[in-house]
N, C-alpha and C positions, 0 to 999 in steps of 0.2 A: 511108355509105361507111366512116367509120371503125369501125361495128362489122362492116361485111363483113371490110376487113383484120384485127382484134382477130379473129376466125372461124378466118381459115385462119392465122393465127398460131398459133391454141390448138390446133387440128387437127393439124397439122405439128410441132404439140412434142409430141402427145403420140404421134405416129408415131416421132419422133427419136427419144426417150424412150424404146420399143419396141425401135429399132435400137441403142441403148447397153445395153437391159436385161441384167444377168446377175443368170442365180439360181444357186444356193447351190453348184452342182456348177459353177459354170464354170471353176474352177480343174483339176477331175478333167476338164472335157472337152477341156481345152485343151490339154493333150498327156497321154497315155497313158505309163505307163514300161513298160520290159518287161526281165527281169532276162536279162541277158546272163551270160556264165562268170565276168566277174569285176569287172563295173562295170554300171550303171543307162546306158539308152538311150532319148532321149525321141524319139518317132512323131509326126511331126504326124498331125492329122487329117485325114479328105479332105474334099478340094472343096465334095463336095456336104453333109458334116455340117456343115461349116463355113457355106455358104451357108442350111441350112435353121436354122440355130440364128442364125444374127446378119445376113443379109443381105438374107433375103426379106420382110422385115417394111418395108421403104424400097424394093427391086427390083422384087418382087412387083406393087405398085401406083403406081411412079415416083412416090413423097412425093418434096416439096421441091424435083420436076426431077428425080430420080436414074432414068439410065436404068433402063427396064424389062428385065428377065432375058426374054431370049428376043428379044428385037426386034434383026432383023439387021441392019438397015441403020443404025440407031443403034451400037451394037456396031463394025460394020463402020469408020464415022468415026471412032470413039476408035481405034482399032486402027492406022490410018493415021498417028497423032501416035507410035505406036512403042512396045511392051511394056515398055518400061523404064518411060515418062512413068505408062504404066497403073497400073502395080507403086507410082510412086514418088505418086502421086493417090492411091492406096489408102491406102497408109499412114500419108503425111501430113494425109491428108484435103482435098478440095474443092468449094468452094462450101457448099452446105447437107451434105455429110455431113464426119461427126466422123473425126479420124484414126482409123486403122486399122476405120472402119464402125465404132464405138461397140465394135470388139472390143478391148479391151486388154489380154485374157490373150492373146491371138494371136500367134504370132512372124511377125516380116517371111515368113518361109519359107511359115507358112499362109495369109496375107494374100492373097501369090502364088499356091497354088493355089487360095485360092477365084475371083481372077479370072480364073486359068487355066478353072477350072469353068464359070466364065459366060460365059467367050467361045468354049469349046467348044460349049456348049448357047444360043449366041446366033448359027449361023452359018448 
C-alpha cells in the first residue's frame, strides 16, 4: 500500500514539476513589448499560448484532480461558484495546483485569460 501511495506521489510531482516548469525564454514569452511613439507597452499573451506553454501539461490529463480542458460539465460546475472565485483559484492557487498554475511570470491579467481560454473551449 504504501509503495502504491510513494507511486502516484512521485507521478504527480513530476507532472507538478512539468506544470511549474519554465525554460530559459519564459521571461521573453510572458509578455511581448512593442514600442509605441513614446513609451514601451507590454501584450499579454493569448489564452491559448498561455494554456499550451504552462497549463496543459496538469489540464490535459487531470494530474492531481485538475479538471480536464475541454470536459463541460466539470467546467460548467466551477463556472456556477462565479468568475471572479475562478480568476481568484487561478492565481492563488488550489488544492494540488501551484498559485498562478506553476506560471509566475504571468500577470493576474494572463492568468485571466487563460481561464477565459479554457472555459471557452470547455462549453
Amino acid at each position: 500500500m504504501q509503495r502504491t501511495v510513494l507511486s502516484v506521489v512521485l507521478i504527480s510531482s513530476v507532472f507538478l514539476v512539468a506544470c511549474n516548469s519554465e525554460d530559459s525564454q519564459s521571461n521573453s514569452e510572458s509578455t511581448q513589448t512593442v514600442k509605441g511613439s513614446n513609451s514601451l507597452t507590454s501584450v499579454p499573451q493569448s489564452g491559448e499560448s498561455i494554456y499550451a506553454s504552462k497549463c496543459r501539461a496538469c489540464h490535459d490529463y487531470g494530474v492531481a484532480g485538475a479538471p480536464r480542458y475541454g470536459n463541460v460539465e466539470v467546467w460548467a460546475q466551477r463556472s456556477l461558484k462565479g468568475l471572479d472565485v475562478l480568476y481568484q483559484n487561478s492565481i492563488r492557487g488550489i488544492r494540488a495546483m501551484p498559485a498562478r498554475g506553476g506560471c509566475y511570470a504571468c500577470s493576474d491579467e494572463e492568468i485571466k485569460i487563460a481561464v477565459d481560454y479554457i472555459l471557452a473551449n470547455s462549453q
